[in-house]
C-alpha positions in Angstrom: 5.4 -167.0 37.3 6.8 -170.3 39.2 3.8 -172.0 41.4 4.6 -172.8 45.1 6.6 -175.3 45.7 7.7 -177.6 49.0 11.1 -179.2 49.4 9.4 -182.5 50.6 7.8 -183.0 47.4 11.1 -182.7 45.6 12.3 -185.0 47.6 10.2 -187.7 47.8 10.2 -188.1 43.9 14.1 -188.2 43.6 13.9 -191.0 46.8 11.0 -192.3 44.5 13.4 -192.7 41.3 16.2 -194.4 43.4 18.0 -191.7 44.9 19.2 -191.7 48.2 19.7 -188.6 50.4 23.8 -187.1 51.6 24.0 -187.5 55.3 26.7 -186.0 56.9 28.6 -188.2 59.0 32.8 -187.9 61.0 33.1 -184.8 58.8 32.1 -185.0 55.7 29.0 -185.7 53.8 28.1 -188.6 52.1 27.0 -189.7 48.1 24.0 -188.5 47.6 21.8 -185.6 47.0 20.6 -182.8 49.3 17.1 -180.4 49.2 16.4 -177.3 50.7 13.6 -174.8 50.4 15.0 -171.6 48.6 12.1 -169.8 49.4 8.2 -170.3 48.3 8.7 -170.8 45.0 12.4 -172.3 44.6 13.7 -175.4 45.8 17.8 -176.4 45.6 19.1 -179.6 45.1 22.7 -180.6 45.5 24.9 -183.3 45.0 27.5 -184.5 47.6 30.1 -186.6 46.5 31.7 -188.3 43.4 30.2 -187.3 39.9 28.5 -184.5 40.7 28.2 -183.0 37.3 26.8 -186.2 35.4 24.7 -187.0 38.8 22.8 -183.0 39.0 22.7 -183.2 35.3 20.6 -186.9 35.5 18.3 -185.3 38.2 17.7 -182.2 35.8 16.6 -185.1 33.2 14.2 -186.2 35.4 12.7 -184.1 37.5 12.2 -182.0 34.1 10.1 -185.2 32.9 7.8 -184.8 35.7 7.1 -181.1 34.9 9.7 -179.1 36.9 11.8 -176.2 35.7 15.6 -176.7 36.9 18.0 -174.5 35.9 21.6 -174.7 37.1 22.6 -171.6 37.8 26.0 -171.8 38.7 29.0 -169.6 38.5 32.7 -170.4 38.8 33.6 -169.8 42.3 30.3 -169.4 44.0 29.9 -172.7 46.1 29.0 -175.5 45.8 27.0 -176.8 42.4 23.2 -177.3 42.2 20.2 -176.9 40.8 17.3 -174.5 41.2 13.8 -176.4 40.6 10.8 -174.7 40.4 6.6 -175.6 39.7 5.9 -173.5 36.6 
């Protein structure tokens, strides 16, 4: 079963490898990625903006090097894509 987990840690490791968060701003959001806490033990990351696919599939790559589960479990036609990270 997946350990706790907090979005903040998440976070600061992806800020820590060079990424920089989406702010939305007049509308829309801007390049970058997004966190939120799924519940205890899930955390979801998104990407906003250009290259999404290659950009989720690069965090996957790393935040699996420093010992997170991600799966993306994304359908056709449910929202937006992402990624669910947990602490095994």
């Amino acid at each position: 079963m997946a350990r706790r987990i907090k979005t903040a840690d998440v976070e600061r490791l992806l800020i820590d490898l060079g990424h920089e968060f989406s702010e939305f701003e007049a509308g829309e959001w801007d390049p970058g990625f997004r966190a939120v806490q799924g519940d205890t033990r899930h955390v979801f990351v998104f990407w906003d903006g250009p290259g999404e696919a290659e950009q989720l599939e690069n965090i996957t790559e790393e935040l699996r090097a420093a010992g997170y589960g991600v799966v993306a479990p994304q359908r056709a036609g449910e929202g937006p894509r992402h990624l669910e990270v947990t602490r095994p």
